[in-house]
N, CA and C atoms of all chains as a GROMACS GRO file, in nm:
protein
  567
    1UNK      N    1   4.266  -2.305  -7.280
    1UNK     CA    2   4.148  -2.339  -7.357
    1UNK      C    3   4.078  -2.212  -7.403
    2UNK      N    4   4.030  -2.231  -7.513
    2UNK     CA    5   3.995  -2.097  -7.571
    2UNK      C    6   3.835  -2.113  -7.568
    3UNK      N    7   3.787  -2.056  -7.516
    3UNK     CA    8   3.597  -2.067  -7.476
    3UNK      C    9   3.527  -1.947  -7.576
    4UNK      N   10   3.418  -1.969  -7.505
    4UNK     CA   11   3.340  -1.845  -7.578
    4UNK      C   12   3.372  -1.714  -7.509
    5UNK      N   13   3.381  -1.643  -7.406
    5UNK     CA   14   3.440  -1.572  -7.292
    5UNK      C   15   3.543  -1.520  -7.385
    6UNK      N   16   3.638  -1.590  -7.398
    6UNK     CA   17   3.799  -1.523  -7.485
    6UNK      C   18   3.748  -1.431  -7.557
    7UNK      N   19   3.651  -1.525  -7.689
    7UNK     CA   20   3.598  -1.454  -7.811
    7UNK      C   21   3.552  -1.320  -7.803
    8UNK      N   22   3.441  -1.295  -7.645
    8UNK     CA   23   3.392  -1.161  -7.645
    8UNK      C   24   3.498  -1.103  -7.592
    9UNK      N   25   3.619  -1.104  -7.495
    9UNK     CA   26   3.744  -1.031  -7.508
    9UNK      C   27   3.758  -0.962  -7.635
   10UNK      N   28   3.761  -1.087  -7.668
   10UNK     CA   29   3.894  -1.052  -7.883
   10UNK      C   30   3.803  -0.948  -7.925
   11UNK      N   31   3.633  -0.988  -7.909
   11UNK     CA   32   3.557  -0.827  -8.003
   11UNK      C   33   3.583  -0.720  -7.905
   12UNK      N   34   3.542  -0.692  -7.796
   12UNK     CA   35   3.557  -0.591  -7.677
   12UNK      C   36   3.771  -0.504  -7.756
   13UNK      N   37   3.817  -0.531  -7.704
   13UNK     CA   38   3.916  -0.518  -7.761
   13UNK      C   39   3.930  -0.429  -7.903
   14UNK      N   40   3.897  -0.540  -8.002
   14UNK     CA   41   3.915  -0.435  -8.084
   14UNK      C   42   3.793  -0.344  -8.151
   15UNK      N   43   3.698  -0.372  -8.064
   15UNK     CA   44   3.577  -0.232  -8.079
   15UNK      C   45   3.670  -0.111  -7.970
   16UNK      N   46   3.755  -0.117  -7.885
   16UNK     CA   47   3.833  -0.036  -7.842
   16UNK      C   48   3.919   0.048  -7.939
   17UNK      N   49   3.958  -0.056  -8.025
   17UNK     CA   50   4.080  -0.022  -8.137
   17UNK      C   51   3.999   0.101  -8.202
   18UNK      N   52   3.898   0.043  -8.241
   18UNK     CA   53   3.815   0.143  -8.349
   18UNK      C   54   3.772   0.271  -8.313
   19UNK      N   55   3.754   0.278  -8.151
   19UNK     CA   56   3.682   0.413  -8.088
   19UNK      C   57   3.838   0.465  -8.101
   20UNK      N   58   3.984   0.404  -8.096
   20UNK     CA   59   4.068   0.478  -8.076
   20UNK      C   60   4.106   0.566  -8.160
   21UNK      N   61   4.106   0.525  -8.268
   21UNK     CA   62   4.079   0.574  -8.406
   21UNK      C   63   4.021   0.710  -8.402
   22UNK      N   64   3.906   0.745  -8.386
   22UNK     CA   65   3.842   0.829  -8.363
   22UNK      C   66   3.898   0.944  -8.238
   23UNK      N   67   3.906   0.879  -8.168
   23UNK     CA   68   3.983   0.949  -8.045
   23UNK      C   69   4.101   1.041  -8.143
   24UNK      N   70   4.172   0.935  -8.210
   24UNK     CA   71   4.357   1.026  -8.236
   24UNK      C   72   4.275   1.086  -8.375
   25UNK      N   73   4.203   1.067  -8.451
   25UNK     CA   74   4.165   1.139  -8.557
   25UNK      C   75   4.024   1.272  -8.582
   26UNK      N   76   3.982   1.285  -8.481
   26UNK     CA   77   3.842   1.324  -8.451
   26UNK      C   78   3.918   1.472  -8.466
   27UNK      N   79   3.778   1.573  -8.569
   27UNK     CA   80   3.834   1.722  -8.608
   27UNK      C   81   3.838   1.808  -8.527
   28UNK      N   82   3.698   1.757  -8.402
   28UNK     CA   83   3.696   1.892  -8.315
   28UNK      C   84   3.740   1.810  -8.186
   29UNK      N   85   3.739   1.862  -8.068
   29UNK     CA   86   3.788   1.814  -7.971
   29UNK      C   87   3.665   1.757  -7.872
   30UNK      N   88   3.543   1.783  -7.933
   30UNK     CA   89   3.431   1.724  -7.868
   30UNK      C   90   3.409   1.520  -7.956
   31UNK      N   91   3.435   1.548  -8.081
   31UNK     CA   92   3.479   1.426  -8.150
   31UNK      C   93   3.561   1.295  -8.034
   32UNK      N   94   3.670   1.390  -7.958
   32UNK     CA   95   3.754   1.315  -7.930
   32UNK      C   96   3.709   1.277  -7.725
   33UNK      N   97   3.652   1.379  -7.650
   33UNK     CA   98   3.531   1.347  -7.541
   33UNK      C   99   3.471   1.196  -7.593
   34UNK      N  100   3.393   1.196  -7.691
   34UNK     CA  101   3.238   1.153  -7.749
   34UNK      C  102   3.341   1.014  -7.723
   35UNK      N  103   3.457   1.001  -7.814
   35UNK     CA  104   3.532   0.871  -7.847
   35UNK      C  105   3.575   0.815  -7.692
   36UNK      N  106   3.638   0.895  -7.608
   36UNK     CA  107   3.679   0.895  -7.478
   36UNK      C  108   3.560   0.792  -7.398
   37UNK      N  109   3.426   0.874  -7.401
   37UNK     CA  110   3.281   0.785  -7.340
   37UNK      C  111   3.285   0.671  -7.347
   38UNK      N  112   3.333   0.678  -7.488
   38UNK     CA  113   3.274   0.479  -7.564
   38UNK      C  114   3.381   0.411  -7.473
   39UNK      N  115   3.496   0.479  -7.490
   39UNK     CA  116   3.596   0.356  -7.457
   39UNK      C  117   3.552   0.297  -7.309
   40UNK      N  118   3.556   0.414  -7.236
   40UNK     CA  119   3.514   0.413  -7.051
   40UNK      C  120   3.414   0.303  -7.056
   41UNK      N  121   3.334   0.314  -7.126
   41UNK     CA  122   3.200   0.224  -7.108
   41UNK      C  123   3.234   0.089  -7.154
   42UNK      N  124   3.305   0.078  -7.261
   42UNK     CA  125   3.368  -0.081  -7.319
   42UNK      C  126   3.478  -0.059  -7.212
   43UNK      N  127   3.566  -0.010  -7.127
   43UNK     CA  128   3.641  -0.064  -7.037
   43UNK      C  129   3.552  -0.113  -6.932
   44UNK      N  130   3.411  -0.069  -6.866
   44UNK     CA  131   3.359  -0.149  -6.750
   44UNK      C  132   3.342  -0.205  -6.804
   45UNK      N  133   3.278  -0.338  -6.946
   45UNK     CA  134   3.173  -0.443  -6.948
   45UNK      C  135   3.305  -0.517  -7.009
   46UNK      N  136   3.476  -0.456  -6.977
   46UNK     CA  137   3.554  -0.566  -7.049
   46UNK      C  138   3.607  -0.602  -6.911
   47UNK      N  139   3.566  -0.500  -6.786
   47UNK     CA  140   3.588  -0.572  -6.680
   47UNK      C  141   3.531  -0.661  -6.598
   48UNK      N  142   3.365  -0.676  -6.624
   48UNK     CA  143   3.272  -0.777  -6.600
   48UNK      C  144   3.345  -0.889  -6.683
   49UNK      N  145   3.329  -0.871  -6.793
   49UNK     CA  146   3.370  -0.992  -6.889
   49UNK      C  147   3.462  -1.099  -6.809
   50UNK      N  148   3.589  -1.004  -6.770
   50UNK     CA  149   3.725  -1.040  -6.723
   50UNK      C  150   3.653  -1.094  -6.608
   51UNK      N  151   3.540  -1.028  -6.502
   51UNK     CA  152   3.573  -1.105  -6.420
   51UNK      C  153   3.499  -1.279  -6.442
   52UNK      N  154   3.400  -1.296  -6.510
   52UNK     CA  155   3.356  -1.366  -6.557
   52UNK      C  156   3.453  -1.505  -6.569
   53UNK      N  157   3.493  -1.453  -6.688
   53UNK     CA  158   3.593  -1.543  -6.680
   53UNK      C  159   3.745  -1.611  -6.622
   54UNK      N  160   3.716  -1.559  -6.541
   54UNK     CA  161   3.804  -1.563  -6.407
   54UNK      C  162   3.729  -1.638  -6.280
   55UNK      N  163   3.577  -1.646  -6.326
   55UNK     CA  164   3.526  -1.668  -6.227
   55UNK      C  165   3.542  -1.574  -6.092
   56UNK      N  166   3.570  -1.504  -6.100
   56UNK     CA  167   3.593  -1.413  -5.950
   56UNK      C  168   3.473  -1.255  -6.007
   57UNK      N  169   3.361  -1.305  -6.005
   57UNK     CA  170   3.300  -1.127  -6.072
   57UNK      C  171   3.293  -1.092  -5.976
   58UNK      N  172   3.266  -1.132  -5.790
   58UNK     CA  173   3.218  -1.055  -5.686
   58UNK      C  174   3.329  -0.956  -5.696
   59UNK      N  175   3.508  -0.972  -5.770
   59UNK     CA  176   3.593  -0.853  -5.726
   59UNK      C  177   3.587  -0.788  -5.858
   60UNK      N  178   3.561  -0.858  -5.967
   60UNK     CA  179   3.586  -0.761  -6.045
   60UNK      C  180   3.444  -0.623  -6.073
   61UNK      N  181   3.389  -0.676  -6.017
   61UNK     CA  182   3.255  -0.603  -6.038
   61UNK      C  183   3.282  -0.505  -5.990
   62UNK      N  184   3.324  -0.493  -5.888
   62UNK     CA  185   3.375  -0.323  -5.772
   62UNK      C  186   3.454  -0.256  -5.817
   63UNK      N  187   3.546  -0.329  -5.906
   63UNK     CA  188   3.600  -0.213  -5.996
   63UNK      C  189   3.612  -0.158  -6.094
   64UNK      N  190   3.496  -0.224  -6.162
   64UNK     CA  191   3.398  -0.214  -6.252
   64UNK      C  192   3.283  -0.069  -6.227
   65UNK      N  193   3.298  -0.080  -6.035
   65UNK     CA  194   3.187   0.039  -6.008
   65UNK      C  195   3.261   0.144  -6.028
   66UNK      N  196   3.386   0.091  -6.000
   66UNK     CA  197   3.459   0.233  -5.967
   66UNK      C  198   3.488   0.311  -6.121
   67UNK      N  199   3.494   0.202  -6.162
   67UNK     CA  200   3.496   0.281  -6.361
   67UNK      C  201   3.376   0.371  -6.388
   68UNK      N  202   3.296   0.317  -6.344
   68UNK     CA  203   3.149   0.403  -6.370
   68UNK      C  204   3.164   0.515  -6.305
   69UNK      N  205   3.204   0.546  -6.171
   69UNK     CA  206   3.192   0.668  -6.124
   69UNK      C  207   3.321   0.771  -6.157
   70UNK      N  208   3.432   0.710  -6.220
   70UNK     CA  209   3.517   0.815  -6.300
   70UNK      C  210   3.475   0.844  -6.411
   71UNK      N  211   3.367   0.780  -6.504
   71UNK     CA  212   3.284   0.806  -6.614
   71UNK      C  213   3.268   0.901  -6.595
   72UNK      N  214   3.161   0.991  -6.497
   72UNK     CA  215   3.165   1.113  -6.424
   72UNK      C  216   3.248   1.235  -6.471
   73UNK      N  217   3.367   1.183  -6.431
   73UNK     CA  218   3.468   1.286  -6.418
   73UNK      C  219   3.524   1.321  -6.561
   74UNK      N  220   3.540   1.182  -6.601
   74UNK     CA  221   3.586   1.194  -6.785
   74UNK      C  222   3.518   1.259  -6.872
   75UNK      N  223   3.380   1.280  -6.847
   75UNK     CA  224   3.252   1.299  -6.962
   75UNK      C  225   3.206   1.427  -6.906
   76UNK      N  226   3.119   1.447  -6.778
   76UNK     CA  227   3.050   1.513  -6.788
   76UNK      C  228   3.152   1.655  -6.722
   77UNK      N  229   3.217   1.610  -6.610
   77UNK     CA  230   3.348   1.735  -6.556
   77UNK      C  231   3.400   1.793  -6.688
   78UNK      N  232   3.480   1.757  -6.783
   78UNK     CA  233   3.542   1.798  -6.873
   78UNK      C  234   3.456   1.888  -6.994
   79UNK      N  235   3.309   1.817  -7.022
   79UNK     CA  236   3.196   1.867  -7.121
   79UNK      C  237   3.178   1.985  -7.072
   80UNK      N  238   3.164   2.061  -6.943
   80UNK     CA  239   3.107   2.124  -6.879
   80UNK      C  240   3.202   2.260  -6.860
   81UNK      N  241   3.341   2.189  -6.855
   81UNK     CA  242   3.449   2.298  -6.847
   81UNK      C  243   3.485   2.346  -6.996
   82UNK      N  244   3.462   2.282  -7.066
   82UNK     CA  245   3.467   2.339  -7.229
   82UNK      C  246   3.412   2.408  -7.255
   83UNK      N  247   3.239   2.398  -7.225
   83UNK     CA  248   3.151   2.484  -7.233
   83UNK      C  249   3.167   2.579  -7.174
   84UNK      N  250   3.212   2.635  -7.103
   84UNK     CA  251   3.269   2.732  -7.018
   84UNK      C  252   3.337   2.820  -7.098
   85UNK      N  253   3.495   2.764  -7.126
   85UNK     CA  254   3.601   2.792  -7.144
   85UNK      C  255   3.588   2.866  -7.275
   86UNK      N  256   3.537   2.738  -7.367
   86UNK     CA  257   3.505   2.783  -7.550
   86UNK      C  258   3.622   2.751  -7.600
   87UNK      N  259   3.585   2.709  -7.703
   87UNK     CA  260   3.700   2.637  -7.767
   87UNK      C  261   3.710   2.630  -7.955
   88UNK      N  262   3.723   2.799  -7.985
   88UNK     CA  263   3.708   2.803  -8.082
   88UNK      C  264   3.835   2.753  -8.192
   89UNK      N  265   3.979   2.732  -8.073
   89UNK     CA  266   4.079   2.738  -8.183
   89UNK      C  267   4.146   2.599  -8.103
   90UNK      N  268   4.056   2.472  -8.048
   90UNK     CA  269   4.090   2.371  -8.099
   90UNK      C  270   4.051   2.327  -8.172
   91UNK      N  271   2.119  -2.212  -6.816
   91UNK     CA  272   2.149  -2.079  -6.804
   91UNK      C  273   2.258  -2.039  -6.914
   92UNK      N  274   2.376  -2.154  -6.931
   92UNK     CA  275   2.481  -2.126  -7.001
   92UNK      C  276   2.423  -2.011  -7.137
   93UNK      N  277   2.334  -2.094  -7.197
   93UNK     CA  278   2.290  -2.074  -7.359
   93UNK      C  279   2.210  -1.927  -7.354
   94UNK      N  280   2.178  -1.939  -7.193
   94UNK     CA  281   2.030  -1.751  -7.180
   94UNK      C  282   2.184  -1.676  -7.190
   95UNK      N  283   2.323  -1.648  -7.122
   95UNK     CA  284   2.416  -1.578  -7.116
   95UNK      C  285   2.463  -1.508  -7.204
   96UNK      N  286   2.471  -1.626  -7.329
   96UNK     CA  287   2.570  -1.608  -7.411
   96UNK      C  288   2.494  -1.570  -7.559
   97UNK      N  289   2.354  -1.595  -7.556
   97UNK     CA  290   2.270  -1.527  -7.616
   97UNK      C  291   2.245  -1.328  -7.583
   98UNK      N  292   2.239  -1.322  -7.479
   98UNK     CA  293   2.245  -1.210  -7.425
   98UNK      C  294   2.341  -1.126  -7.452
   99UNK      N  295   2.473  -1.175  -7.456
   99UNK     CA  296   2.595  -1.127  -7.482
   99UNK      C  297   2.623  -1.122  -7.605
  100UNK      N  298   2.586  -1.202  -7.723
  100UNK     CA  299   2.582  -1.174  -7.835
  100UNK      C  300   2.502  -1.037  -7.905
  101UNK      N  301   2.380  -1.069  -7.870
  101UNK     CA  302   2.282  -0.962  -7.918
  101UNK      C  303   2.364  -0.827  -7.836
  102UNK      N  304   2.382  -0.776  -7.747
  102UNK     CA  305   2.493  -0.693  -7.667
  102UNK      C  306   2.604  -0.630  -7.770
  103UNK      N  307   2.680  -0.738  -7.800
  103UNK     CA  308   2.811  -0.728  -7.906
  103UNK      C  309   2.740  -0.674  -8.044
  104UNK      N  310   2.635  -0.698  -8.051
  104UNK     CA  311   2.653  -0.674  -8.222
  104UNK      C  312   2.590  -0.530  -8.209
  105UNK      N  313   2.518  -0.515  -8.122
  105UNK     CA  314   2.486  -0.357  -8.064
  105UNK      C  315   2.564  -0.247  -8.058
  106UNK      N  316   2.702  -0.317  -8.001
  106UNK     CA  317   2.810  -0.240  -7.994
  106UNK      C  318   2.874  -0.232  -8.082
  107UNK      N  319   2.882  -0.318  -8.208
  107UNK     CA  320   2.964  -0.341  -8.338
  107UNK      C  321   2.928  -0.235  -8.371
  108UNK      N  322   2.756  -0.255  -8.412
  108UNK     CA  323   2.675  -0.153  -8.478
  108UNK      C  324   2.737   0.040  -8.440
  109UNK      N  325   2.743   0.079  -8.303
  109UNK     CA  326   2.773   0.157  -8.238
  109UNK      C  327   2.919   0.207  -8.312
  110UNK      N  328   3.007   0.120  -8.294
  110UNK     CA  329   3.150   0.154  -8.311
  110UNK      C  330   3.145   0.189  -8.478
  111UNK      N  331   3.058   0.105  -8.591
  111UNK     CA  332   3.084   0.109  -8.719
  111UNK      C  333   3.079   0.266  -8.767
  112UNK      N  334   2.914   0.311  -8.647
  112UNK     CA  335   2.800   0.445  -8.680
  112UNK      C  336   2.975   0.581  -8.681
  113UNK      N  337   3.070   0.559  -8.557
  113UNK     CA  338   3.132   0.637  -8.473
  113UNK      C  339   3.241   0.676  -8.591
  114UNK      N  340   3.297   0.534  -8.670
  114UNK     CA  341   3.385   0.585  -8.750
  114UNK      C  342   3.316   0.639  -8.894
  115UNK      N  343   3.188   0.574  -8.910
  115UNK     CA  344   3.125   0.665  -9.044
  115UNK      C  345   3.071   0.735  -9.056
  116UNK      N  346   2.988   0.756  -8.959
  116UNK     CA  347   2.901   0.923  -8.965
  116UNK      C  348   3.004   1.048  -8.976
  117UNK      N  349   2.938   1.135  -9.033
  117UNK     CA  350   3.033   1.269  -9.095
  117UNK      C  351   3.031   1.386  -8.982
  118UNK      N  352   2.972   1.407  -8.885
  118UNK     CA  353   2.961   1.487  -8.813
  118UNK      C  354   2.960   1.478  -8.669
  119UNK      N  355   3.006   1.564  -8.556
  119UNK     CA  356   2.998   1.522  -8.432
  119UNK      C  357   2.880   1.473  -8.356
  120UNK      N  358   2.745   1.539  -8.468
  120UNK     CA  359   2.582   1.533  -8.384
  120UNK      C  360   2.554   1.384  -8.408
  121UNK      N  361   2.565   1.360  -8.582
  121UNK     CA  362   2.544   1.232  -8.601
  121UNK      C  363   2.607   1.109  -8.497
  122UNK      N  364   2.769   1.157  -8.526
  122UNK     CA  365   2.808   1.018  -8.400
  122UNK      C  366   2.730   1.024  -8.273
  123UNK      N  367   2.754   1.114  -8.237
  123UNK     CA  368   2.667   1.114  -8.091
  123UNK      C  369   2.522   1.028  -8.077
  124UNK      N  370   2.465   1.051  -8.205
  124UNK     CA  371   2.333   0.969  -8.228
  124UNK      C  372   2.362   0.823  -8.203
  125UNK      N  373   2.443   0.810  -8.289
  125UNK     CA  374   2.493   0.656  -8.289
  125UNK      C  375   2.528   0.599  -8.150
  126UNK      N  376   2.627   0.654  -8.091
  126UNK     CA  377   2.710   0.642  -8.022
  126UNK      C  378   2.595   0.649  -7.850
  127UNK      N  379   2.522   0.745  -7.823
  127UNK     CA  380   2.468   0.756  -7.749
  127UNK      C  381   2.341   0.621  -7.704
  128UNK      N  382   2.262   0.639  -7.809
  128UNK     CA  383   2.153   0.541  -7.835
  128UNK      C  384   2.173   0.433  -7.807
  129UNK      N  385   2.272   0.344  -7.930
  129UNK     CA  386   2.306   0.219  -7.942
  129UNK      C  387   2.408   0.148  -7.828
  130UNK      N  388   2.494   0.254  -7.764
  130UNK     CA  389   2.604   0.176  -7.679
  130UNK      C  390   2.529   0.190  -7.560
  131UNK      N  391   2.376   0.279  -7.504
  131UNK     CA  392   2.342   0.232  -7.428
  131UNK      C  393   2.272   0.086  -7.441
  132UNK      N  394   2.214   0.063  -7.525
  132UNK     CA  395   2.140  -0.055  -7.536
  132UNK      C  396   2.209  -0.192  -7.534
  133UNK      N  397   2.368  -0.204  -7.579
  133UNK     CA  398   2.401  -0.270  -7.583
  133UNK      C  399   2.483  -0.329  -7.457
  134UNK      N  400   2.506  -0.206  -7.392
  134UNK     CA  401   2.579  -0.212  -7.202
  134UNK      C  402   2.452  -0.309  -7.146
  135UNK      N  403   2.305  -0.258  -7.202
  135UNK     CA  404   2.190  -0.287  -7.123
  135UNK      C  405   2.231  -0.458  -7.147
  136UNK      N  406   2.212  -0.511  -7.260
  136UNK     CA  407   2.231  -0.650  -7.298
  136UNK      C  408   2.338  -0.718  -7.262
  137UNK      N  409   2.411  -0.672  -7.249
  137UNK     CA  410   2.639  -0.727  -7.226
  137UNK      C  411   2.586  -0.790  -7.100
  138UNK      N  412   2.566  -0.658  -6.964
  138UNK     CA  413   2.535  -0.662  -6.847
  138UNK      C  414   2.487  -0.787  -6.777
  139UNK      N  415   2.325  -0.761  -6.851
  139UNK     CA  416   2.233  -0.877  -6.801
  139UNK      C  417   2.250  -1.023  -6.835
  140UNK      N  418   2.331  -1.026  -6.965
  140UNK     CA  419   2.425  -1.112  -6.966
  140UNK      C  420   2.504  -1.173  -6.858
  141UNK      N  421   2.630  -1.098  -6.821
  141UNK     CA  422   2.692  -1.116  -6.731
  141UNK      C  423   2.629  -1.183  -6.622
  142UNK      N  424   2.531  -1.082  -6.581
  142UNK     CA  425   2.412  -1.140  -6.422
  142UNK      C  426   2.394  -1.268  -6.476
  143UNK      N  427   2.349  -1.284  -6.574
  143UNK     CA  428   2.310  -1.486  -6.582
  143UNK      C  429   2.389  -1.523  -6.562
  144UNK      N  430   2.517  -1.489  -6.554
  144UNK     CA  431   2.609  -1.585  -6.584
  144UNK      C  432   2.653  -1.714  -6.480
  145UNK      N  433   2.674  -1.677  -6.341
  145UNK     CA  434   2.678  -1.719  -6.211
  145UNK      C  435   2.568  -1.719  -6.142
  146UNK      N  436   2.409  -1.740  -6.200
  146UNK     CA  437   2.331  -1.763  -6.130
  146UNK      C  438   2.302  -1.626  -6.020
  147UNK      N  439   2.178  -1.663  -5.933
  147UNK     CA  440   2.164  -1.531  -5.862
  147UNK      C  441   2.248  -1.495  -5.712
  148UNK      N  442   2.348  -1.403  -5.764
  148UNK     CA  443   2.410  -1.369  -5.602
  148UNK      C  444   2.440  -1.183  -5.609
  149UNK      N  445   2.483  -1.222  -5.499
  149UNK     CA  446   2.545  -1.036  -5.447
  149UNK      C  447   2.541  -0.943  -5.606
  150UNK      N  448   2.664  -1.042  -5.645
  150UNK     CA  449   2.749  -0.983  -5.804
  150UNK      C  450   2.649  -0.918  -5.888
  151UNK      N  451   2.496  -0.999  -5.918
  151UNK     CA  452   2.448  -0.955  -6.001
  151UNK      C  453   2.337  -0.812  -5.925
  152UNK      N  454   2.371  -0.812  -5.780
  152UNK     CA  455   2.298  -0.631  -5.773
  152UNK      C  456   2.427  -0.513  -5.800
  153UNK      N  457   2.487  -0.566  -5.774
  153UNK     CA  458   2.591  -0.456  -5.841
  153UNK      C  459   2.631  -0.441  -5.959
  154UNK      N  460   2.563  -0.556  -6.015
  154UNK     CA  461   2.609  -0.537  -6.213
  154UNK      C  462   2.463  -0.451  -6.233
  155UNK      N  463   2.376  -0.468  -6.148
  155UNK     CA  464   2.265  -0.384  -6.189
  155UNK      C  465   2.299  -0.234  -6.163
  156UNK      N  466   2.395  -0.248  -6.044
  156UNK     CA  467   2.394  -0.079  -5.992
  156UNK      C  468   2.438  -0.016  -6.096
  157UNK      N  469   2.531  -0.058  -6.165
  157UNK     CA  470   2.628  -0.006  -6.266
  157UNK      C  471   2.542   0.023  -6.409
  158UNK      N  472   2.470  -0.079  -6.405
  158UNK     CA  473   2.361  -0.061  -6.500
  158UNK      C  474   2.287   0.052  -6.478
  159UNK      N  475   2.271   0.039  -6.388
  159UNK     CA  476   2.155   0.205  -6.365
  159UNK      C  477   2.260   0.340  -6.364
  160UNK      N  478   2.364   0.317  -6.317
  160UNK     CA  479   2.469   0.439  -6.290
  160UNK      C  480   2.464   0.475  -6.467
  161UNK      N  481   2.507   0.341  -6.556
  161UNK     CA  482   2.507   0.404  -6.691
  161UNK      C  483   2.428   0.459  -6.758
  162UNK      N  484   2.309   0.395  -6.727
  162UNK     CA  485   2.213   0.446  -6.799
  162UNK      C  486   2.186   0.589  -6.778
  163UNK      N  487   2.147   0.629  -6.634
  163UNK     CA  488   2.173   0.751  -6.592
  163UNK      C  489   2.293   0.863  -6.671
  164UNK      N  490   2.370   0.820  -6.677
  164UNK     CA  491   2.489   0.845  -6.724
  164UNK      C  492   2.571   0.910  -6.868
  165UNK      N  493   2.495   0.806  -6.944
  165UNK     CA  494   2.542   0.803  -7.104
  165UNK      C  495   2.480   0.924  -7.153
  166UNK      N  496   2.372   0.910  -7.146
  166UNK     CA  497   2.246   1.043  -7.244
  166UNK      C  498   2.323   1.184  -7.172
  167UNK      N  499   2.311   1.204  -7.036
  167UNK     CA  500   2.381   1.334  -6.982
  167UNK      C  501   2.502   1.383  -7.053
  168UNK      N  502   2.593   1.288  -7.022
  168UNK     CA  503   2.669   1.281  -7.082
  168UNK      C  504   2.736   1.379  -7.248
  169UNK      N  505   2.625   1.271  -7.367
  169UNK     CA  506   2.641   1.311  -7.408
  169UNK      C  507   2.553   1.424  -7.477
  170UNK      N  508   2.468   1.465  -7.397
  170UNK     CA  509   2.402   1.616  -7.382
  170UNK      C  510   2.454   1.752  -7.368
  171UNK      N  511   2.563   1.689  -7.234
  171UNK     CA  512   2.651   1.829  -7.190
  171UNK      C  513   2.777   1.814  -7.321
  172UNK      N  514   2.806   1.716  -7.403
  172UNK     CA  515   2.900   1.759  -7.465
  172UNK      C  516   2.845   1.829  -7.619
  173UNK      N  517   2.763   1.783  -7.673
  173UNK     CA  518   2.652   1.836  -7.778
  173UNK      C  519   2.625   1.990  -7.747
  174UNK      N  520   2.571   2.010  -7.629
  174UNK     CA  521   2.574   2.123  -7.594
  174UNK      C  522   2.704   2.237  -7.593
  175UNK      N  523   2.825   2.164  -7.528
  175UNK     CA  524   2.921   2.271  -7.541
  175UNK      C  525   2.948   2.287  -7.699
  176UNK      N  526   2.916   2.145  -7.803
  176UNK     CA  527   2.975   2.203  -7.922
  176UNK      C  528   2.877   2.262  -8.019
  177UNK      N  529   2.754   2.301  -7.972
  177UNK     CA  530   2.665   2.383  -8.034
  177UNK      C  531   2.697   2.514  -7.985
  178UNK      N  532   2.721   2.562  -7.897
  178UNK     CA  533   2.727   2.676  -7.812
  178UNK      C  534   2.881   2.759  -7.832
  179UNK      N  535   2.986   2.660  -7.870
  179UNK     CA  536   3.107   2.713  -7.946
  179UNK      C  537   3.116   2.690  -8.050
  180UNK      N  538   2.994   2.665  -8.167
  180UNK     CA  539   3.019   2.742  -8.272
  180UNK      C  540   3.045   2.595  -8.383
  181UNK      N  541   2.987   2.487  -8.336
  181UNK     CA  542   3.014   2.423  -8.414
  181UNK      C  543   2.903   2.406  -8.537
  182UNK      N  544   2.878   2.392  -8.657
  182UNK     CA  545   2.756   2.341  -8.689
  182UNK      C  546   2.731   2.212  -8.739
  183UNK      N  547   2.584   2.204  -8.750
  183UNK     CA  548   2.507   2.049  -8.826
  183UNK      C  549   2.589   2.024  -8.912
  184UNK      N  550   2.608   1.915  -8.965
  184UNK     CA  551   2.646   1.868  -9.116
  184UNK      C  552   2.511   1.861  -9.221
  185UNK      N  553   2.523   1.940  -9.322
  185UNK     CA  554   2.370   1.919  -9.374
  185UNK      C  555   2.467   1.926  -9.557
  186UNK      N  556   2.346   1.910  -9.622
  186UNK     CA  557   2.386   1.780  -9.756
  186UNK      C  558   2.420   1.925  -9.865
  187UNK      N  559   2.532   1.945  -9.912
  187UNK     CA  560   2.543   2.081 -10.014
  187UNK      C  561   2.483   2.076 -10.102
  188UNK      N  562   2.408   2.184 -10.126
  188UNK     CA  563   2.326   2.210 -10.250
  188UNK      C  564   2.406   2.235 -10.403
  189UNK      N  565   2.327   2.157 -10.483
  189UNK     CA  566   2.409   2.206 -10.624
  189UNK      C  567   2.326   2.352 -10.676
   0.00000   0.00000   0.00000
């Protein structure tokens, strides 16, 4: 049965498609970080979603936390080592 | 409750539409970031609290809050420290060429 639940899948999804876009086409390599964020963040609320409709959110929620705290590592670890590093000739 | 959810989750989605449209059309890395920063927090804020209606009040919905606060915390830093590294290596504004 196809509910309302599916539907916000089907957009979640391909608002993914579109950050990907950006990701494989983005000029500087901070373009492609920035695109990286979005997705992380539409992957936790496509895992609430999921659990939602599954009815099971007490499990999907936890790993939902755990997405948030590699957010962390994806965004701000990596922003931080660039700045460092410099990155004039990506 | 059904109708508070899915109201919630709508207004959420089109937040994020909005977000994703800003990401592929804005011309510059500062601009997306504008977009991208602002709007996809607001719209996590709405998705979320969504979600919490969804099953009524239990456990699930303090941890959809935790996550909520982890993001919020989260997003702006985020994309601060990366703005920052690409001001600092040399990137510049996009600004409108003069004739």
């Amino acid at each position: 049965m196809f509910t309302l639940y599916h539907f916000f899948f089907l957009i979640l999804t391909l608002l993914i498609l579109v950050y990907m876009y950006r990701v494989l086409q983005g000029p500087t390599v901070y373009d492609r970080i920035l695109g990286l964020n979005g997705i992380s963040t539409k992957a936790i609320i496509l895992l609430t979603i999921l659990g939602s409709l599954n009815e099971r959110l007490e499990m999907f929620v936890d790993i939902a936390l755990g997405y948030a705290v590699l957010n962390i590592i994806g965004g701000l670890a990596i922003g931080k080592y660039l700045e460092h590093k410099g990155t004039r000739e990506c | 409750m059904l109708a508070v959810d899915t109201l919630l989750i709508c207004i959420g989605l089109f937040f994020l539409t909005v977000a994703a449209i800003g990401i592929v059309r804005l011309p510059d890395v500062f601009s997306r970031s504008h977009a991208l920063g602002i709007t996809d927090t607001l719209g996590t804020f709405f998705v979320l609290i969504g979600v919490a209606f969804y099953q009524g009040l239990t456990l699930s919905d303090v941890k959809v809050l935790l996550i909520l606060l982890a993001l919020w915390h989260l997003n702006p830093v985020i994309s601060h420290v990366i703005l920052r590294a690409a001001l600092r290596n040399g990137v510049r504004p996009w600004v409108k060429e003069k004739k």
